[in-house]
N, C-alpha and C positions, 0 to 999 in steps of 0.2 A: 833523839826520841827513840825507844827503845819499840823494836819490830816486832809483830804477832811472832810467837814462836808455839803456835799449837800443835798437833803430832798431825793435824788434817795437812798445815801448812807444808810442814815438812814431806810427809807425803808428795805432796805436789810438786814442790821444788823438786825433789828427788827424782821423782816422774820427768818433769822437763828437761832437767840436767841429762840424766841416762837417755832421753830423746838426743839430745846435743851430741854425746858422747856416743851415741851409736851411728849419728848420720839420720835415722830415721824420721827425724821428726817435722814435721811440715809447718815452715816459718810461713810468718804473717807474708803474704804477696806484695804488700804494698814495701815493705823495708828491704827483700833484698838479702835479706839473713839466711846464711846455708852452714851445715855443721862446722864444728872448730874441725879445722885440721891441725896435725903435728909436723914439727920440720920431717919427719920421715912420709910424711904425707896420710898418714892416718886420722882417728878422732884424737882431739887432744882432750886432756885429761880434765876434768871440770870438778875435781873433787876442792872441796873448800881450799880457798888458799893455793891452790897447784897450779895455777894458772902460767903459760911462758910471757910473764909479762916483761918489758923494756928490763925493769931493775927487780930481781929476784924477791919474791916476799912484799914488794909493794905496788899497789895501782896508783899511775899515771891519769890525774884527767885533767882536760885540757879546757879551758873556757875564755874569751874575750875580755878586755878589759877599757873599759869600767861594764864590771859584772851590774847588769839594768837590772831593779824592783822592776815586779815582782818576784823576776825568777831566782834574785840572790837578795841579800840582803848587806847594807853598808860598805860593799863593794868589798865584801870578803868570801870568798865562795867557802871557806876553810872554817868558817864559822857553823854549817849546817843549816843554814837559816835562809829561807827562801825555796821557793817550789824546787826548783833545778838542783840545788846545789842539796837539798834534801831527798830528792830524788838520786842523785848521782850515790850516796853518803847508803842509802835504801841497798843499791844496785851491789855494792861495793862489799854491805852486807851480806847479802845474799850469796856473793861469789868467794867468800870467808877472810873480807880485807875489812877488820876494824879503822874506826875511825884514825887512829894513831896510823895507818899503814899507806894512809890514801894521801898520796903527795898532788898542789896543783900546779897547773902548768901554762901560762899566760899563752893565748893561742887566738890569732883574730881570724870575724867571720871566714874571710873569703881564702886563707890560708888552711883552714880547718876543711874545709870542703875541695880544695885545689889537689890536684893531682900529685905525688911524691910520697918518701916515707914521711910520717906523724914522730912527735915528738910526745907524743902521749898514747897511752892502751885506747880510751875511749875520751872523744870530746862531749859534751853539752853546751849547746848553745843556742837552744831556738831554731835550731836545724831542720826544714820540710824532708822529709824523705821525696825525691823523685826520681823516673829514670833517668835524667840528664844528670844529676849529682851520683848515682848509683853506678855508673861508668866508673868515675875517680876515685871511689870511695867506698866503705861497707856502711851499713845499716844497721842497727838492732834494728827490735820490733818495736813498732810507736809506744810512746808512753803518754804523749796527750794530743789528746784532739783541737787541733786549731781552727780558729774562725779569725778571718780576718774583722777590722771598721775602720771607720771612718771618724778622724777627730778636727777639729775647727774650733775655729775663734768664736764664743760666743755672738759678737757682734757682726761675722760677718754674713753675706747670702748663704755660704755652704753650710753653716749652723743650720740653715730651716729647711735645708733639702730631707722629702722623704722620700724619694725614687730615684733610682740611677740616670733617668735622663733628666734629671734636677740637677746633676752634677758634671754631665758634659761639659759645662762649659767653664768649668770648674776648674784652677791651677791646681793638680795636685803633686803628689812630692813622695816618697819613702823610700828607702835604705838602699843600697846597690847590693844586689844578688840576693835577695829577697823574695820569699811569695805574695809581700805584701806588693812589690813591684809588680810585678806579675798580675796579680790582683786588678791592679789599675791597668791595664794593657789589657788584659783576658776579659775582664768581668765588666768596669764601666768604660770603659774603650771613650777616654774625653776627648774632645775636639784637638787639645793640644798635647803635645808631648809631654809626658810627668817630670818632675824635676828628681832629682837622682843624686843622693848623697852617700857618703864616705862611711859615716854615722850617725846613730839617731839623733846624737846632742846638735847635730850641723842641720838634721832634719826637723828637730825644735826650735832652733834659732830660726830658721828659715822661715817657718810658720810664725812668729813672733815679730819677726821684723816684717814679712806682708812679702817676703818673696814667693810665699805659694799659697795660699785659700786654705787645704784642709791636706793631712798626711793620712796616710794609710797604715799600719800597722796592726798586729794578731793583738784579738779584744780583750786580754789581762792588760798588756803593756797600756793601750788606751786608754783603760781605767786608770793607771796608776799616775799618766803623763796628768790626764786631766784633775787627777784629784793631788797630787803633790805637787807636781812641775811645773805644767802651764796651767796655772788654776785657771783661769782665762778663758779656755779652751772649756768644750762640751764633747763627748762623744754621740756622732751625728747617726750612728747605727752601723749594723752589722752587712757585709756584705752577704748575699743568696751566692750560693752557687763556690764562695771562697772561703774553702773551709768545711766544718762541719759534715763536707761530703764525701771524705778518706783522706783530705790532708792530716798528716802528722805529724809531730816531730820525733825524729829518734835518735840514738845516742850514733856519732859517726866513729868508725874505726878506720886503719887503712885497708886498703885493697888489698883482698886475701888474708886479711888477719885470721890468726890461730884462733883468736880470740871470741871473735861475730856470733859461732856458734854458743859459746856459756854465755854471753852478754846477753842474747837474745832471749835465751830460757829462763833468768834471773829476771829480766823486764817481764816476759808472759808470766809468773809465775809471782807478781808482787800487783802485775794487774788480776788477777784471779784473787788474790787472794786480799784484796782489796784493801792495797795498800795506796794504789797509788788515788782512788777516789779518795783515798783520806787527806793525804797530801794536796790534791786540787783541793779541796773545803779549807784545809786547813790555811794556806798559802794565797787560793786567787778566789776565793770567797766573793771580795767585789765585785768580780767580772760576770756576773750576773747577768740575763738579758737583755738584749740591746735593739732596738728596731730591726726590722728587716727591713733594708732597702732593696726593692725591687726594679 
């Protein structure tokens, strides 16, 4: 899908970039993003295309596999199809790597966030920015707003909960090193320990077969389980307090990358200029409002 190129656009860009490329420019708080530097330790150079990325003239990004609807689509990130992978395709744009230049790079959750060198320029993968992950790892600046909820078997008690202590007493279940995890531990604090899986496809099964009441996951993916996957299933509302309150997700780089600084500026500068509110409409249109549970 071909990207606003207005002369305000470009101004803009151009603005953020030279913020990058000077040092000056003051990243979002929550991500963790500080100028590029160069192997000589200076600003690196952010003009289209110049980038020191892993393989000269092309970007590296890294994603999970099986890449999950909504944020890819048919389990091909290379296709452009799907919020993320459209988003990444936007980024990639903007920092002067056509779509022919942008190689992917099979990379799981907890590897993507884990401490060492990357094997990719930047990942996407439903990544929370926090300070605990921001230790290991670089940040852009978020490119969307996360809400976690709460999804169930139609048929069971956790279906008709509309308040968090409806759900105490609730098995619930979602992804290992997750905020949806977290979620459940921080926000409705249930009686029992949550069950804790590998992947979401183990975290579906689980709920299918009756090993846990209801999973927690960010409120695109719940629309998309309950309306393709586990049709069965209802989304029982949205968590207060998880989410929606400065959680983000943002594109992860390694520690210290050269890179953190243009990535950052090319994500601020695609959300100004309101790209990436196209891309959410476009992409997760059905994640629509969802109850508050309180």
């Amino acid at each position: 899908m071909p990207l606003p190129r207005t002369s305000a656009v470009a101004a803009l860009l151009a603005g953020a970039l030279l913020a990058a490329v000077t040092g000056c420019a003051a990243q979002d708080s929550a991500s963790g993003a500080g100028p590029a530097a160069s192997a000589s330790g200076g600003p690196a150079d952010c003009s289209p295309g110049a980038l020191p990325t892993r393989t000269a003239g092309t970007l590296a990004v890294g994603t999970d596999k099986p890449a999950y609807e909504p944020w890819f689509s048919e389990d091909r990130p290379e296709n452009g199809k799907g919020f993320e992978s459209a988003v990444a395709y936007a980024v990639a744009a903007k920092l002067g790597y056509p779509k022919e230049k942008v190689s992917w790079v099979v990379t799981p959750f907890g590897r993507a966030t884990a401490p060492g060198p990357k094997d990719f320029d930047f990942d996407v993968n439903q990544v929370s920015i926090s300070a605990e992950r921001r230790q290991a790892v670089d940040f852009s600046s978020g490119y969307y707003d996360v809400r976690q909820a709460v999804i169930a078997l139609k048929n069971s008690k956790a279906a008709s909960a509309r308040s968090l202590a409806e759900l105490k007493g609730v098995k619930l279940g979602a992804q290992v090193g997750t905020t949806s995890l977290e979620a459940i531990t921080g926000t409705v604090r249930p009686s029992a320990p949550p069950a804790v899986f590998d992947s979401n496809d183990l975290a579906k099964a689980a709920l299918r077969n009756g090993q846990v009441e209801a999973l927690v996951v960010d409120l695109p993916t719940a629309f998309y389980i309950t309306g393709a996957e586990v049709t069965e299933a209802v989304v029982v509302g949205q968590l207060t307090g998880a989410g929606g309150g400065g959680e983000q997700f943002g594109l992860v780089l390694d520690k210290g990358s050269r890179l953190t600084g243009c990535v950052s500026a090319a994500v601020d500068a695609l959300r100004a200029d309101g790209t990436l509110a196209r891309l959410e409409q476009e992409w997760l249109s059905d994640a629509v409002s969802a109850p508050v549970l309180r």
